[in-house]
One Martini backbone bead per residue (centre of mass of N, CA, C, O) as a GRO file, in nm:
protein
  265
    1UNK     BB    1   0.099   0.034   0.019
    2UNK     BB    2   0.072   0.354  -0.032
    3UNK     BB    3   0.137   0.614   0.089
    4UNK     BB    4  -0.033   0.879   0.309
    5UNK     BB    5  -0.068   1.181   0.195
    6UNK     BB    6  -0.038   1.469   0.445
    7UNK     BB    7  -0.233   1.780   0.543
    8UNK     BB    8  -0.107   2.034   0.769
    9UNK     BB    9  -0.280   2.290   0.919
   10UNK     BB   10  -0.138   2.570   1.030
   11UNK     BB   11  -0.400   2.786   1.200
   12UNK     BB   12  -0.662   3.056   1.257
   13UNK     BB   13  -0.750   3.185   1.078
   14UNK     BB   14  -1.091   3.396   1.127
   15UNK     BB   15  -1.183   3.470   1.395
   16UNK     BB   16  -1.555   3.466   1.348
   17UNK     BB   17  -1.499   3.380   1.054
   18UNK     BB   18  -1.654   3.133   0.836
   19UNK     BB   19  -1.630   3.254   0.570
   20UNK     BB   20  -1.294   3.295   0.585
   21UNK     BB   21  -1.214   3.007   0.693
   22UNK     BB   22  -1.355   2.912   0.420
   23UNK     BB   23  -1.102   3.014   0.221
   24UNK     BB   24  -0.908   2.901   0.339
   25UNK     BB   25  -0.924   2.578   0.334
   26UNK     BB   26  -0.976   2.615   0.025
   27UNK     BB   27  -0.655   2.705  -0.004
   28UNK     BB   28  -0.534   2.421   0.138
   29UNK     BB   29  -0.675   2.231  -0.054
   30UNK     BB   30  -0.532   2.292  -0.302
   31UNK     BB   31  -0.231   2.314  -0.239
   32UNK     BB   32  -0.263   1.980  -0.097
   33UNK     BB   33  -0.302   1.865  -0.424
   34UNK     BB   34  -0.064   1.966  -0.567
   35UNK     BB   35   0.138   1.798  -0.325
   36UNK     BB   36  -0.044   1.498  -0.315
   37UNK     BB   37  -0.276   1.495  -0.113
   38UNK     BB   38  -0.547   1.295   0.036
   39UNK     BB   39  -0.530   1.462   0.338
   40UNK     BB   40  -0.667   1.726   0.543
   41UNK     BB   41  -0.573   1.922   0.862
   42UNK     BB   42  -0.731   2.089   1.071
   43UNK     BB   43  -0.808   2.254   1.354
   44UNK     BB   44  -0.957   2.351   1.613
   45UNK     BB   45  -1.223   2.541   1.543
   46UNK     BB   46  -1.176   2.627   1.242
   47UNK     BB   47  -1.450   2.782   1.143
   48UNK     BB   48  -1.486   2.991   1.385
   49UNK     BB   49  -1.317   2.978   1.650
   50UNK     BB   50  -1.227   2.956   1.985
   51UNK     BB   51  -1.183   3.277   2.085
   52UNK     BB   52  -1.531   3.385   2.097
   53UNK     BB   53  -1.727   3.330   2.263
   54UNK     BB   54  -2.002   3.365   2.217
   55UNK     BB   55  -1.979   3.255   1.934
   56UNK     BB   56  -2.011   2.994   1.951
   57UNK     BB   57  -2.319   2.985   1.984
   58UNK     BB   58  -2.379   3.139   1.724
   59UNK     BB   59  -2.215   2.942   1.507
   60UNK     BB   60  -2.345   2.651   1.626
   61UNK     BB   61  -2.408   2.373   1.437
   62UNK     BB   62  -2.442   2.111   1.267
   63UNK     BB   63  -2.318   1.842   1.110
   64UNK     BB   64  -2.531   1.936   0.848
   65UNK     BB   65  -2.426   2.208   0.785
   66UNK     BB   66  -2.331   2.424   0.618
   67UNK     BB   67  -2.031   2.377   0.649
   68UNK     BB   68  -2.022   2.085   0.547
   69UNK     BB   69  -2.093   2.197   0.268
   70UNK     BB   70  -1.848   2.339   0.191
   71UNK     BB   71  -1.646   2.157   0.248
   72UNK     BB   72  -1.782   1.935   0.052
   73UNK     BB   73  -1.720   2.085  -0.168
   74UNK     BB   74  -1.398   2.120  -0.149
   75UNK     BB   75  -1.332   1.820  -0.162
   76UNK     BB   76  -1.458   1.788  -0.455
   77UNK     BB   77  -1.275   1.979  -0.605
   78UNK     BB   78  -0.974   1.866  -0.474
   79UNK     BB   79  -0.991   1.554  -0.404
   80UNK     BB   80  -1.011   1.568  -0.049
   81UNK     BB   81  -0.973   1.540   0.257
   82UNK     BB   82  -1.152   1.693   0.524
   83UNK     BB   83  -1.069   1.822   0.867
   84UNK     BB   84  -1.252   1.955   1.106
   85UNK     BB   85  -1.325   2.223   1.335
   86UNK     BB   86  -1.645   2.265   1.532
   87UNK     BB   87  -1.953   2.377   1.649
   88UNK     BB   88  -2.186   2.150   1.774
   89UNK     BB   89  -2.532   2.119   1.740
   90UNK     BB   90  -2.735   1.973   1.960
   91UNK     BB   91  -3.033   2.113   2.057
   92UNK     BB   92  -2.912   2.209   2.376
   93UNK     BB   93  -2.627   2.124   2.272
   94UNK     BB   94  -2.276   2.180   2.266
   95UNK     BB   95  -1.984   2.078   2.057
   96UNK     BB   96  -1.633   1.990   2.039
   97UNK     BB   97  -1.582   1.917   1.730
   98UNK     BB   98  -1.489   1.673   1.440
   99UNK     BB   99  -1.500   1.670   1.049
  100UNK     BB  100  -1.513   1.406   0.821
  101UNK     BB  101  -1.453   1.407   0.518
  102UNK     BB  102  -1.440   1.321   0.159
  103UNK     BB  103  -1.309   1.355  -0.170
  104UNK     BB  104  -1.653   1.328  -0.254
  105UNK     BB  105  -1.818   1.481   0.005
  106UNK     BB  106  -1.856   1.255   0.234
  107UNK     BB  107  -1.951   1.136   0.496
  108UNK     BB  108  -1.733   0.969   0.769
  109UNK     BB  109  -1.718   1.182   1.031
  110UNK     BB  110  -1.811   1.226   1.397
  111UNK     BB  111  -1.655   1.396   1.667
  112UNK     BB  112  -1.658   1.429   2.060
  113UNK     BB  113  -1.543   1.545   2.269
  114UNK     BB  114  -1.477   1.448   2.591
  115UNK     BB  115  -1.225   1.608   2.716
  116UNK     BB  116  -1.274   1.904   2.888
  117UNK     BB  117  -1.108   2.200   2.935
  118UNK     BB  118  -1.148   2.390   3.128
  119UNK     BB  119  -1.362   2.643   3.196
  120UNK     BB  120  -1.409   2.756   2.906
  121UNK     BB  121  -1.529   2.471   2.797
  122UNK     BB  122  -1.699   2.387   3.055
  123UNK     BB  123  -1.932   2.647   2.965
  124UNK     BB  124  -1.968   2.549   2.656
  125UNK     BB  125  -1.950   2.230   2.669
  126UNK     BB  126  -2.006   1.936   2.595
  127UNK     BB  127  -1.968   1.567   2.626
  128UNK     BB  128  -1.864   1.342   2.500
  129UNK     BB  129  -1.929   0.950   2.458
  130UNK     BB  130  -1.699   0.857   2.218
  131UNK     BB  131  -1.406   0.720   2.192
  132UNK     BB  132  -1.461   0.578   1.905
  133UNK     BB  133  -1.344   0.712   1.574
  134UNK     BB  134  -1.369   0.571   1.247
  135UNK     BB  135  -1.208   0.584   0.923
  136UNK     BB  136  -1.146   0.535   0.559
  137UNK     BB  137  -0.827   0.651   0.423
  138UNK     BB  138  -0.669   0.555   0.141
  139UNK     BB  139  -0.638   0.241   0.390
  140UNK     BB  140  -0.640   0.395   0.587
  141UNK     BB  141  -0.689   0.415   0.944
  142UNK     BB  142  -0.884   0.634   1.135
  143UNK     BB  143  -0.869   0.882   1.388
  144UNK     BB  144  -1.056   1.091   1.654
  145UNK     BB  145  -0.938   1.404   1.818
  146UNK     BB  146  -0.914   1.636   2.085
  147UNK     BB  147  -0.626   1.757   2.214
  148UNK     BB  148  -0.681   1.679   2.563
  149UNK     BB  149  -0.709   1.361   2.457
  150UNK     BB  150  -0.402   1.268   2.401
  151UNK     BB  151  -0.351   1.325   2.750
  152UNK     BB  152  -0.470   1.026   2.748
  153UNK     BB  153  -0.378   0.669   2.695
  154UNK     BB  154  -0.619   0.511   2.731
  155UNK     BB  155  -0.774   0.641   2.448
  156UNK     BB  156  -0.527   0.591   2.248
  157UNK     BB  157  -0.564   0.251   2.346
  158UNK     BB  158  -0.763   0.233   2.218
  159UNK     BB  159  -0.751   0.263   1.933
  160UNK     BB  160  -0.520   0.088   1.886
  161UNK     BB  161  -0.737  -0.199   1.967
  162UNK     BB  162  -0.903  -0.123   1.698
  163UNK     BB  163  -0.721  -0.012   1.470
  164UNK     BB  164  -0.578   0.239   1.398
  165UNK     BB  165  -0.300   0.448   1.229
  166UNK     BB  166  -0.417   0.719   1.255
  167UNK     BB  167  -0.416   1.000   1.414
  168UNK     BB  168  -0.635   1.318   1.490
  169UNK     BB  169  -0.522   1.626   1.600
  170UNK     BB  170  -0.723   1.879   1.696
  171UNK     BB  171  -0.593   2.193   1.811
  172UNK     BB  172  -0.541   2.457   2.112
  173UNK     BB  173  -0.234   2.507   2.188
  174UNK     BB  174  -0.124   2.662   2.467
  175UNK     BB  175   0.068   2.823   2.649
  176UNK     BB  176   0.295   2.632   2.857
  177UNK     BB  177   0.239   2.351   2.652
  178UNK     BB  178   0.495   2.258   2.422
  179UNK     BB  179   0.541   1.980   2.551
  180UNK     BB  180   0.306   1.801   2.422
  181UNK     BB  181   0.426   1.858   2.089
  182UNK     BB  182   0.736   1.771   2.171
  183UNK     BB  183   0.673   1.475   2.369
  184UNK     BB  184   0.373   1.360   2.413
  185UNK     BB  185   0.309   1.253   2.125
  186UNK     BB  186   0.525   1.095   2.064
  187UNK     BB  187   0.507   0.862   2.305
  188UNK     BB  188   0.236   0.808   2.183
  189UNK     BB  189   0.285   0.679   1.933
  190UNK     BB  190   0.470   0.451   2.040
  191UNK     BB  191   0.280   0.291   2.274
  192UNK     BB  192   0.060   0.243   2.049
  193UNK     BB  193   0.145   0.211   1.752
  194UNK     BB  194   0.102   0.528   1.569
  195UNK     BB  195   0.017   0.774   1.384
  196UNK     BB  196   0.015   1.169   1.469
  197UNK     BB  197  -0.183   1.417   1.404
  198UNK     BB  198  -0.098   1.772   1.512
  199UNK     BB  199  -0.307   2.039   1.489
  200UNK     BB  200  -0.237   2.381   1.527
  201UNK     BB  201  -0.276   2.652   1.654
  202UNK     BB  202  -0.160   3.044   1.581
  203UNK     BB  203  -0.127   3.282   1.854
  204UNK     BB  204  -0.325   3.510   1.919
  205UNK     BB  205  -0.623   3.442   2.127
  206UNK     BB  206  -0.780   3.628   2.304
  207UNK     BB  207  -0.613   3.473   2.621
  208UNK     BB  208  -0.475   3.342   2.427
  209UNK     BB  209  -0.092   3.161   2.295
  210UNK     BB  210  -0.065   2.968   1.983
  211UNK     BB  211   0.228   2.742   1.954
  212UNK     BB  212   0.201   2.522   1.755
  213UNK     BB  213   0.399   2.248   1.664
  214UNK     BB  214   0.302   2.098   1.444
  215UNK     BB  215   0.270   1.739   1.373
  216UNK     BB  216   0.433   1.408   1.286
  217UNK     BB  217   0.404   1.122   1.435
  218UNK     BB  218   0.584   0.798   1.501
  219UNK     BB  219   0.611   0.457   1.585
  220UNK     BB  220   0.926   0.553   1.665
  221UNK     BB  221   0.881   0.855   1.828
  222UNK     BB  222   0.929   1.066   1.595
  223UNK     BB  223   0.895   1.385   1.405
  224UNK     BB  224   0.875   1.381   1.062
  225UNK     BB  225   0.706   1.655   1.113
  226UNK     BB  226   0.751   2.048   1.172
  227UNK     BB  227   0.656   2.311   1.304
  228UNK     BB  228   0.640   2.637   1.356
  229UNK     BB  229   0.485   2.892   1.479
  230UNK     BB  230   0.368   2.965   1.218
  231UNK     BB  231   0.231   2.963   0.948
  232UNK     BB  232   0.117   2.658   0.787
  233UNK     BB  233   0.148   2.362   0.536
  234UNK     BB  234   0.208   2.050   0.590
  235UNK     BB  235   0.402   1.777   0.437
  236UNK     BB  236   0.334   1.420   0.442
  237UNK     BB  237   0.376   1.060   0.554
  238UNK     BB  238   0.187   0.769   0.558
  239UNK     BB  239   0.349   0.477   0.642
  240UNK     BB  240   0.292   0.135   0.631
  241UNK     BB  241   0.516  -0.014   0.626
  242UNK     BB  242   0.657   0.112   0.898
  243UNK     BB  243   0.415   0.048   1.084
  244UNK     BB  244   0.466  -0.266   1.051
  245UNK     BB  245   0.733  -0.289   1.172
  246UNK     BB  246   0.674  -0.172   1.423
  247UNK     BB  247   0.511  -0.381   1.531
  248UNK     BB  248   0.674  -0.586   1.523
  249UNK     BB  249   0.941  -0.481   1.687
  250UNK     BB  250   0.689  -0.416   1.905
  251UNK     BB  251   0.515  -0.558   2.185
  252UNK     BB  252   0.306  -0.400   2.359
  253UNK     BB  253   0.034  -0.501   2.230
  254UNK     BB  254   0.090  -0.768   2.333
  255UNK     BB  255   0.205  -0.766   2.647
  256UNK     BB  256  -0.024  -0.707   2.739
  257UNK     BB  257  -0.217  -0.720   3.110
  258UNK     BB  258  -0.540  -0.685   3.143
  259UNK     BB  259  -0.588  -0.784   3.420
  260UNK     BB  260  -0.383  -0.596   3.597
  261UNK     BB  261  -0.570  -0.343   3.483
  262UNK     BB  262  -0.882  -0.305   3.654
  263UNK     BB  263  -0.812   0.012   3.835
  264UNK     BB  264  -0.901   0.173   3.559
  265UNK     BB  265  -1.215   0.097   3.575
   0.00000   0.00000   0.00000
């Protein structure tokens, strides 16, 4: 099976202007066809903006809502997958939710995060209740994190159990954190044994100032590709071959005796 080149947009795009981010994402999702991706990973929140208060509420929208309608024109014009961040309404509650669009604009995934950071978050936000969502593109199975999620080891080692492949985790990552893109990434990705693609919003934004560090962690435990703090469309390749090799190699979820982690349930 061949790499499955993907396209990683470091961006805070238009906060509070869905129509401003949606004309980015279609200009990343041109440019990362032209470089031969064939899914493209955007922020958390990246439809509306993060850091925009009030403003959640007012652009939240259903998961098949006019956002998701144009998400799926851009998949389809450019022949790419889509991953974005946006608020889903969903009766009265909201959620931070990423939804997964096909090259052919048709729905593959919509995950809800489960875990919610801080106040900020827990304020505004429902946690969702469903800790493994997958699809697969060209191939690989993906699945699908958001943020604060990656930082819990169990959530990471469920999808590993599952056959996750490629694990997509747009993020919201803001200073004093840079250490979670730059250490705890790569870890989660070694003890998995699988891809994670780690995607950041970057610069100052409402009380936050998001780190960028967006990276391509692989099953070898290092960085295969790494963003600095500014705006970026990172493009890199997701090897089944190398995938393969590294699961031979190591035998963590093999050697896993889960009778004595009993404690943890």
């Amino acid at each position: 099976m061949p790499p499955l080149r993907t396209a990683l947009l470091q961006s805070s795009g238009r906060p509070g202007r869905t129509a401003g981010n949606l004309r980015v994402l279609d200009d990343a999702a041109r440019r990362a066809a032209e470089a031969g991706a064939s899914l493209l990973v955007c922020p958390e929140m990246f439809l509306t903006g993060y850091a925009i208060g009030d403003g959640i509420e007012r652009l939240a929208e259903s998961a098949d809502g006019p956002g998701a309608g144009a998400v799926a024109e851009t998949a389809a014009r450019h022949g790419v997958a889509v991953l974005y961040g946006y608020p889903e309404r969903d009766g009265e509650r909201v959620y931070n939710s990423a939804r997964l669009i096909g090259a052919g604009g048709e729905p593959l995934a919509n995950y809800r995060k489960t875990h919610l950071y801080g106040p900020f978050e827990r304020e505004r936000f429902a946690a969702g209740e469903r800790p493994v969502v997958q699809a697969e593109v060209g191939g690989v199975r993906v699945g699908v994190l958001i943020c604060y999620d990656v930082e819990f080891p169990e959530i990471v080692r469920a999808h590993a159990l599952a056959g996750t492949d490629l694990l997509l985790v747009p993020t919201a990552q803001m200073r004093p954190f840079e250490f979670v893109a730059e250490s705890v990434v790569p870890v989660r990705a070694f003890e998995s044994q699988m891809y994670i693609a780690y995607v950041n919003r970057t610069g100052p934004e409402g009380d936050f100032d998001f780190v960028g560090l967006t990276c391509l962690a692989g099953p070898d435990g290092t960085a295969h590709a790494r963003a600095g703090r500014g705006e970026e469309l990172l493009v890199c390749d997701v090897d089944p071959a190398l995938l393969a090799a590294s699961r031979e190699a190591n035998p963590y979820l093999h050697d896993r005796r889960p009778g004595l982690y009993d404690a943890l349930a």
